[in-house]
C-alpha distance (Angstrom), angle and dihedral (degrees) to the residues before:
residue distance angle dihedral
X1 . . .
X2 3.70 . .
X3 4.40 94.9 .
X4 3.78 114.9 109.5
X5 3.53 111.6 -113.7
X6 4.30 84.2 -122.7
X7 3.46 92.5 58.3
X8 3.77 87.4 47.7
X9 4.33 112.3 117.1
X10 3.51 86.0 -155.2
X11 4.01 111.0 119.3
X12 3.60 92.2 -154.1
X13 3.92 94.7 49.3
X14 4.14 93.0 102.0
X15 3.40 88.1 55.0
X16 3.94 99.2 40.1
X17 3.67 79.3 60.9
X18 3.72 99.1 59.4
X19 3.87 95.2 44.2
X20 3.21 106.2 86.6
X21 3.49 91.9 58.6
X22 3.73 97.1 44.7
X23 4.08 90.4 49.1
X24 4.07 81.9 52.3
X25 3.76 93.2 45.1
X26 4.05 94.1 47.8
X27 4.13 88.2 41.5
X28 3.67 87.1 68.3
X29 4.15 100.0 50.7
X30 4.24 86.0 46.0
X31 3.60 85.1 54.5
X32 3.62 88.9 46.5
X33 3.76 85.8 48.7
X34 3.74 105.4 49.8
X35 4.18 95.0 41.2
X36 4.03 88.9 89.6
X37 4.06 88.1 55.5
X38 3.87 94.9 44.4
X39 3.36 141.1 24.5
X40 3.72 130.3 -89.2
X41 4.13 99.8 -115.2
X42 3.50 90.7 31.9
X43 3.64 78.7 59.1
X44 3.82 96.5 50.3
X45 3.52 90.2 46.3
X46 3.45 98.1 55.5
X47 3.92 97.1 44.6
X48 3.85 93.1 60.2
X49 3.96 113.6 40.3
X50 3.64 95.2 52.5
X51 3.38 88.4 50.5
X52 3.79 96.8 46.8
X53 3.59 90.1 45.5
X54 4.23 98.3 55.3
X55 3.80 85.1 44.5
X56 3.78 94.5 53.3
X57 4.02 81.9 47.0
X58 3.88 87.1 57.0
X59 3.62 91.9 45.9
X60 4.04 90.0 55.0
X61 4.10 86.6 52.0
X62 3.77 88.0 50.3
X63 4.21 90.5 42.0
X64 3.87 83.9 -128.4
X65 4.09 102.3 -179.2
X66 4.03 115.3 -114.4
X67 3.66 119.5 -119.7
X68 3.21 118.6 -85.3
X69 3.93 136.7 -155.0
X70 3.75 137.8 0.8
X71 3.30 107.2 -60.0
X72 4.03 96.4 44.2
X73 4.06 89.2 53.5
X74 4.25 90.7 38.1
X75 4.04 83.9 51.4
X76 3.85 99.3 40.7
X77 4.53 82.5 46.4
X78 3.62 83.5 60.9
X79 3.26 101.0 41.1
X80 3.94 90.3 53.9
X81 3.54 95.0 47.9
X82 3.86 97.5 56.0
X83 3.96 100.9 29.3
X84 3.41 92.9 25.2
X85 3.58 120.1 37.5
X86 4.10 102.3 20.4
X87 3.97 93.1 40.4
X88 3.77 94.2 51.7
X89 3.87 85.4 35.3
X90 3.57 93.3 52.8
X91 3.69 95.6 41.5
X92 3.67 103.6 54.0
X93 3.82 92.9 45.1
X94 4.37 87.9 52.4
X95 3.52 88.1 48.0
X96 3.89 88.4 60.7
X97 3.72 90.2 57.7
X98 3.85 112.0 32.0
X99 3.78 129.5 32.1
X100 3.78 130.9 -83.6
X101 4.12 92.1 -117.0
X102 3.77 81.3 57.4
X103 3.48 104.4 38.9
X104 4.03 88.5 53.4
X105 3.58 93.5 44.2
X106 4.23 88.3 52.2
X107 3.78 91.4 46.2
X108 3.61 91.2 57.2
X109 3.37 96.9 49.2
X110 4.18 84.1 74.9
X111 3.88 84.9 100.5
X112 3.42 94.3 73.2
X113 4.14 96.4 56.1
X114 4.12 87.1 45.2
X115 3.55 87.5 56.3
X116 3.69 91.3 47.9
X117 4.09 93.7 47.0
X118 4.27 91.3 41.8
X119 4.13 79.5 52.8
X120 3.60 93.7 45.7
X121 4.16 98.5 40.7
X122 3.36 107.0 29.6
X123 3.80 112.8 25.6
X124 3.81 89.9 -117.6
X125 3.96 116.2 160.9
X126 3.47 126.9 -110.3
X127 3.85 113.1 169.2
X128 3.88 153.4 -163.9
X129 4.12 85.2 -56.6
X130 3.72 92.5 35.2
X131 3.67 93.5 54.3
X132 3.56 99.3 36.3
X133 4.18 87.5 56.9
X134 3.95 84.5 50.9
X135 3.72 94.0 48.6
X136 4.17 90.6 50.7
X137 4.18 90.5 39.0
X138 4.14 81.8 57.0
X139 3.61 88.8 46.8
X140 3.74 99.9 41.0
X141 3.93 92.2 42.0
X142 4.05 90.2 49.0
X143 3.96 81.5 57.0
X144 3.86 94.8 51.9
X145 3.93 95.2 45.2
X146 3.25 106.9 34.6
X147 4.09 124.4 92.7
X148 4.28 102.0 -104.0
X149 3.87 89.4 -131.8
X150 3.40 92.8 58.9
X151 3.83 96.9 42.5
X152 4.00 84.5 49.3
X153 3.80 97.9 40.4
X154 3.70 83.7 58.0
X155 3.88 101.2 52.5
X156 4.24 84.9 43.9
X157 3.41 89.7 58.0
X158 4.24 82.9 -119.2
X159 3.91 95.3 120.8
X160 3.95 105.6 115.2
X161 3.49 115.1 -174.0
X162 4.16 90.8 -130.8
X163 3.88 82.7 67.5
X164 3.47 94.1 58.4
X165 4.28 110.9 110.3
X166 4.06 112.2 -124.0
X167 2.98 123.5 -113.1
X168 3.76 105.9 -84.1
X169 3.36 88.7 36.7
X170 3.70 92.0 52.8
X171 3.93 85.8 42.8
X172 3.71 90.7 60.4
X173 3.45 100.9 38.2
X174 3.89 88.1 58.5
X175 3.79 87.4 47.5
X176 3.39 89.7 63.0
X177 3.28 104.4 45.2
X178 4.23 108.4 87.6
X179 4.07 91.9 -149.6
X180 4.05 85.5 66.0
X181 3.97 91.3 41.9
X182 3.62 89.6 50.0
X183 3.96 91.5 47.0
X184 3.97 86.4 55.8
X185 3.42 87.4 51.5
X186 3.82 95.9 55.8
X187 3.73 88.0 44.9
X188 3.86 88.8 53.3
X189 3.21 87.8 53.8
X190 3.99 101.3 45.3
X191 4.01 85.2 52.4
X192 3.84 85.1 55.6
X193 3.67 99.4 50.3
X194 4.16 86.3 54.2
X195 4.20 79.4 46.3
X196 3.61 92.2 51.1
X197 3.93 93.7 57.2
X198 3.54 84.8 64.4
X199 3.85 106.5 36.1
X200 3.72 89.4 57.0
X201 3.98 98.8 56.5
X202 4.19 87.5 69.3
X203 3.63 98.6 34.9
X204 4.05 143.6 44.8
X205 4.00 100.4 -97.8
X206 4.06 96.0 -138.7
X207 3.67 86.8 50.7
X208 3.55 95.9 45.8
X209 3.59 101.8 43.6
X210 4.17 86.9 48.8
X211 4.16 93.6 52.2
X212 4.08 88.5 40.0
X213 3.79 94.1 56.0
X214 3.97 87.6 38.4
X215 3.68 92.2 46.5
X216 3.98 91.6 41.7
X217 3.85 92.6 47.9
X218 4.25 89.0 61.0
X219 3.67 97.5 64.8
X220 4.13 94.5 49.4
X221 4.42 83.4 54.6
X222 3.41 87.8 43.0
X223 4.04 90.1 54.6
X224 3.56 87.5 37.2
X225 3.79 91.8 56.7
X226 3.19 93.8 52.4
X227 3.98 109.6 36.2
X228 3.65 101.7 22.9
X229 3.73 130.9 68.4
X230 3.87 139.7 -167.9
X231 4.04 85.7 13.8
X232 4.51 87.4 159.9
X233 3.92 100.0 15.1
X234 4.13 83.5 92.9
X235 3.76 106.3 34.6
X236 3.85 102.1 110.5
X237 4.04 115.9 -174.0
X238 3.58 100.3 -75.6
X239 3.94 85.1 50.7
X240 4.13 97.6 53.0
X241 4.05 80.4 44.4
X242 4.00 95.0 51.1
X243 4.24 85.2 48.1
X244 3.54 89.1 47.3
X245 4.05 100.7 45.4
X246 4.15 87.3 48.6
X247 3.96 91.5 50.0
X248 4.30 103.2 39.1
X249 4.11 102.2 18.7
X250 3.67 90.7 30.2
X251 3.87 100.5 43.5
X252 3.58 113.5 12.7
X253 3.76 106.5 33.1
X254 3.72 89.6 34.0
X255 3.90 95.8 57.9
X256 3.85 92.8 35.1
X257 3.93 84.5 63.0
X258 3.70 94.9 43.8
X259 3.75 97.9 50.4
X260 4.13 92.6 47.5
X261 3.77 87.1 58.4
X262 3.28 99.4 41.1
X263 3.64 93.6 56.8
X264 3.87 92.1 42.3
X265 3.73 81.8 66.0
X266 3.71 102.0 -101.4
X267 3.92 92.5 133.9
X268 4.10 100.1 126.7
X269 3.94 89.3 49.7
X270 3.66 93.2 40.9
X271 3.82 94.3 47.2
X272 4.20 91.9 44.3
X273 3.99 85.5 53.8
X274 3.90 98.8 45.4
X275 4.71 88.3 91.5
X276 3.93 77.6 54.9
X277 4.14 92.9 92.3
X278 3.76 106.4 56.0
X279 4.28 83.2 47.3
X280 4.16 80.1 56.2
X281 3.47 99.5 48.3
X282 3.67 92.2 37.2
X283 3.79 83.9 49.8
X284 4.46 102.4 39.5
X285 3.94 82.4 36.1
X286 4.22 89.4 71.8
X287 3.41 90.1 37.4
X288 3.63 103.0 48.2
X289 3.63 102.7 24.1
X290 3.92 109.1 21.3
X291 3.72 88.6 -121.8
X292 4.32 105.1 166.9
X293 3.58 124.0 -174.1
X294 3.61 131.1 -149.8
X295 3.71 125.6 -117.0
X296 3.50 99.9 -102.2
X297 4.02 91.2 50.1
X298 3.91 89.1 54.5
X299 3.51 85.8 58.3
X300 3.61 98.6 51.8
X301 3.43 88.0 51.8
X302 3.12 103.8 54.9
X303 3.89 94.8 46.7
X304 3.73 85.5 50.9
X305 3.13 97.9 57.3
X306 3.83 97.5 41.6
X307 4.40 78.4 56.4
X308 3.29 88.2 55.2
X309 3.89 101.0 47.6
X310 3.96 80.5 47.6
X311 3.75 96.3 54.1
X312 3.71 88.4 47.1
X313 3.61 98.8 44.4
X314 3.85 105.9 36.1
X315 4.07 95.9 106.3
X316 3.96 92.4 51.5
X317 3.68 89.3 37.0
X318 3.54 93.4 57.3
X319 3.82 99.4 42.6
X320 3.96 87.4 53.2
X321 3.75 88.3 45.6
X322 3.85 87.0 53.2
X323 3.93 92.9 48.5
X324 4.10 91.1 -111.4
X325 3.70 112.5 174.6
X326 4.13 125.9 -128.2
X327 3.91 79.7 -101.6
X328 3.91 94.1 79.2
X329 3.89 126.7 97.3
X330 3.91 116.5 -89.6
X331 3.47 125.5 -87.6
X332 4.32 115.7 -83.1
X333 4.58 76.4 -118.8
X334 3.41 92.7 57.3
X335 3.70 94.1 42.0
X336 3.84 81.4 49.0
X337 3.32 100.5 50.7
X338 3.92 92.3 47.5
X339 3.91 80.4 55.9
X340 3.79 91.8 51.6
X341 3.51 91.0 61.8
X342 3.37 87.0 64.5
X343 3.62 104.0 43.9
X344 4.15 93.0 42.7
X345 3.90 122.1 -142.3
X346 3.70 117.8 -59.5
X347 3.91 94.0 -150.3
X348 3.79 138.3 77.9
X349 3.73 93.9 -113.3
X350 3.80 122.7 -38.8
X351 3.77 127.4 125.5
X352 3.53 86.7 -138.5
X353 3.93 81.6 83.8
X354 3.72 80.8 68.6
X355 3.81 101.9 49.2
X356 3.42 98.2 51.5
X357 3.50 111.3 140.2
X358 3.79 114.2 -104.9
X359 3.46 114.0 -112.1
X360 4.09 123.1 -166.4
X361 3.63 123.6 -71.3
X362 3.51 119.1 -156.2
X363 3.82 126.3 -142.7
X364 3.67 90.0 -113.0
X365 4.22 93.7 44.1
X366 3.83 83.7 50.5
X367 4.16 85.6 63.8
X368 3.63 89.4 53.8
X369 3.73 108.4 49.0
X370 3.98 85.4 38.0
């Protein structure tokens, strides 16, 4: 467990490398494909408790302790709620209404609120490059969600103020639009990274993170039970094996690869890779599903991602901007990421679990998550 992926003999290691990303990537566009059979909490529902349940199976192999007391279970409640239940929630129902290229690229624009809320809470540093990739993720995210006629009326100089929605009709309009549901999505699941810093200091994190995506699963059947109808009466073959490949290839398999490299010590490659999965949805999106963008979208995908390649990358950019030598300390993202490994995903399959932006660890947090 402790080789480096480059000194790996293994032909296939390059390409080991890239797959969790691609199996994250491709989870998206067969969600995208099986939403017309099902329904979209159904969905939800489906994506997390499997997934809780084989981690909790992983955490019985590895005789991982169960939480224990109020506050652990009050904290993991909360936990499953916000990154659990309204992330899922949020994403199934965008996914109805945008496309999976977009809906990828929007969830992994997250990075950009958690480095907002670590700025905010804890004082933590984010840059010239960190907010110069903020400033083009708000620009390039504006692009994505935002009506093209208004975006164009605006440049033109067209844009009169009379044409301008109120504000519940703005409200709903926004509501119905899946590039805004998949934005609250990403900021549910921004507020439960910052959640998750506290969650794990009273309970085991591979325990918690299985009961919180078990426990945040129930609520979306629950909703579905009650609001939702026929959610398996149309799922042919190729359906059940679209839900299948986003819950096992895209969430268990996907994560089991990540965390083996990243505690082999592959956590620069792994970290310059995680932008990779909105540019494979994007990509299996128009092959699979036909899915065309306009101009101005490919443009605010493109300067989102450059954001969040900027977020990512603004310690190591810096140092090399500086003229630091190989000699220097790692990054505070690759100190996060070897953290991560530890603490496990808190999502049902979505690199943006991975890109998270790295909040500070204290000496004594390092203790508990060690």
């Amino acid at each position: 467990m402790h080789l480096r992926l480059s000194e790996s003999k293994l032909p296939v290691a390059p390409l080991l490398l890239i797959a969790p990303f691609f199996l994250w990537g491709t989870a998206m566009v067969a969600m995208k494909g099986v939403i017309p059979q099902t329904t979209p909490m159904f969905l939800a529902g489906v994506r997390l408790v499997p997934a809780g349940m084989m981690i909790l199976g992983v955490a019985a192999m590895m005789r991982r302790p169960q939480p224990r007391g109020w506050t652990a279970w009050l904290g993991i409640l909360s936990f499953a709620l916000v990154d659990g239940a309204l992330f899922q929630g949020f994403l199934a129902e965008g996914l109805t209404r945008t496309t999976a290229g977009l809906g990828s690229v929007m969830i992994d624009s997250q990075p950009l609120a958690v480095a907002l809320l670590a700025c905010w809470l804890f004082g933590e540093h984010i840059g010239l490059w960190g907010w110069l990739g903020l400033g083009l993720g708000v620009l390039g995210i504006s692009l994505l969600g935002l009506p093209d006629e208004w975006i164009w009326g605006l440049l033109q100089g067209h844009f009169a103020i009379a044409s301008f929605p109120s504000a519940p009709e703005l409200l709903q309009q926004l509501f119905q639009n899946g590039e805004w549901l998949m934005l609250l999505a990403a900021l549910s699941m921004a507020v439960g990274t910052v959640m998750a810093r506290l969650v794990f200091r009273y309970a085991d994190p591979v325990t918690a993170t299985g009961w919180h995506m078990i426990l945040g699963g129930l609520p979306l059947f629950a909703f579905s039970s009650l609001w939702e109808s026929e959610q398996w009466v149309h799922l042919d073959f190729s359906g059940w094996m679209a839900l299948s490949y986003s819950t096992v290839f895209g969430s268990a398999i996907a994560y089991g690869l990540f965390f083996y490299f990243a505690s082999s010590g592959s956590l620069t490659s792994l970290s310059a890779l995680t932008f990779l999965t909105p540019v494979f949805a994007l990509l299996f999106g128009n092959l699979f599903l036909a899915e065309v963008l306009s101009p101005l979208q490919w443009f605010g995908v493109g300067l989102t991602l450059v954001s969040i390649y900027l977020i990512n990358q603004r310690e190591a950019i810096a140092r090399k901007l500086q003229g630091a030598t190989a000699s220097e300390p790692v990054s505070l993202l690759e100190e996060t990421v070897a953290a991560t490994v530890e603490l496990l995903p808190q999502s049902g399959g979505n690199i943006s679990d991975v890109t998270r932006v790295p909040l500070q660890i204290t000496d004594a947090e390092s203790k508990i998550l060690q």
